[in-house]
C-alpha positions as CSV (number, residue, x, y, z in Angstrom):
1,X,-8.7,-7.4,18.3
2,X,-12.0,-6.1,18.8
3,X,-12.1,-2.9,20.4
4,X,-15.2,-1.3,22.0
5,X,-13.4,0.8,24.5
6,X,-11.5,3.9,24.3
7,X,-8.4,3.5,26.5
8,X,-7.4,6.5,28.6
9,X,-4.8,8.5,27.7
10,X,-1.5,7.4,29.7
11,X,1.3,9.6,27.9
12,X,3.2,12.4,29.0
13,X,2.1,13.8,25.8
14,X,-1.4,14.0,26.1
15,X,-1.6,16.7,28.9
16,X,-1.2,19.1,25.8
17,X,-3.9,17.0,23.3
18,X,-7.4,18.5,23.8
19,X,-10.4,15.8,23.5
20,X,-13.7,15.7,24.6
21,X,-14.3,12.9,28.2
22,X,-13.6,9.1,26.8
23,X,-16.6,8.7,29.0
24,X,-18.9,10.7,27.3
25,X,-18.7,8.4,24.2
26,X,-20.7,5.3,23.7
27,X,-18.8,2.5,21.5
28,X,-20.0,-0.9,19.9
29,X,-18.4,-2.7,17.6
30,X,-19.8,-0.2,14.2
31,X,-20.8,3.4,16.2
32,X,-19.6,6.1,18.3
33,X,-22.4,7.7,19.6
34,X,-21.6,11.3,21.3
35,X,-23.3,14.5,21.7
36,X,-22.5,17.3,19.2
37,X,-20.4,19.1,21.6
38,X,-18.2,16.4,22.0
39,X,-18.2,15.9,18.4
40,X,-17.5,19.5,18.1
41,X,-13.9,19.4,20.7
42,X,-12.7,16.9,18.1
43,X,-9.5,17.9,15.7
44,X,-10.6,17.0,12.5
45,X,-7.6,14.8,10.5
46,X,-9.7,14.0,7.6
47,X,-7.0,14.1,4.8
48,X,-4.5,12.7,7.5
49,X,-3.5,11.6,10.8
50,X,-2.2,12.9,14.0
51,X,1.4,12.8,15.1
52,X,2.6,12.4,18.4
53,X,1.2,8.0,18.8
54,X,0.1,7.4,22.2
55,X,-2.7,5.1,23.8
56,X,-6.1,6.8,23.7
57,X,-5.6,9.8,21.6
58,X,-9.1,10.4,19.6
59,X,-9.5,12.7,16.4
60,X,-12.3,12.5,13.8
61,X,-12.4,12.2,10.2
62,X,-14.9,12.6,7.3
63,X,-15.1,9.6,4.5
64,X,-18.0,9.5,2.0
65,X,-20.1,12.0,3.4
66,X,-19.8,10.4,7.1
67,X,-17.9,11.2,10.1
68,X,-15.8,8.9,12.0
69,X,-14.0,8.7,15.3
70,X,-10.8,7.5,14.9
71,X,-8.0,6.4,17.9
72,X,-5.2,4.8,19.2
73,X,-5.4,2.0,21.2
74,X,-3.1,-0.7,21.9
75,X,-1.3,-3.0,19.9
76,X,0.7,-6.9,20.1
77,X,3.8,-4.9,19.6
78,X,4.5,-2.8,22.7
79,X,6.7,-0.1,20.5
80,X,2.8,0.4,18.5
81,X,-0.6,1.5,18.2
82,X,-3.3,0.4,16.8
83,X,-6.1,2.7,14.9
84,X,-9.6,2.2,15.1
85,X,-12.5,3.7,13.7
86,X,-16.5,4.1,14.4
87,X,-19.0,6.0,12.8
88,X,-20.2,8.7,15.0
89,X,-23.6,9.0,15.5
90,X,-25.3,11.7,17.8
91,X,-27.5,11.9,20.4
């Protein structure tokens, strides 16, 4: 599955998860591109990843010396999420 969309976040849960506008980020099938700020209102998980799985909840990560937006987004198996990653590039 190829996803180059960030899916809005449907869960009860994710009144109390703080993220930057899905529609302020720009995704293609390698890149993220945002604006600093946005990059900024991220929680960084780079040694791990969230808890609490739900649809459209965004976090970002450093690998080898580059950052990378990372979310869920749906999955075959209803009871699942997928995770996805793009390198985040700024504007």
């Amino acid at each position: 599955m190829n996803i180059t969309e960030i899916p809005p976040i449907t869960d009860p849960l994710g009144r109390y998860w703080e993220q930057p506008d899905r529609d302020n980020i720009l995704i293609d099938d390698q890149h993220a591109l945002m604006t600093r700020e946005d990059f900024k209102q991220l929680h960084n998980y780079s040694a791990s990843i969230p808890s609490g799985v739900y649809v459209g909840k965004m976090w970002k990560r450093k690998f080898r010396d580059k950052w990378y937006l990372s979310w869920y987004g749906p999955h075959d198996d209803p009871d699942r999420c997928s995770i996805n990653h793009r390198e985040i590039i700024w504007t």
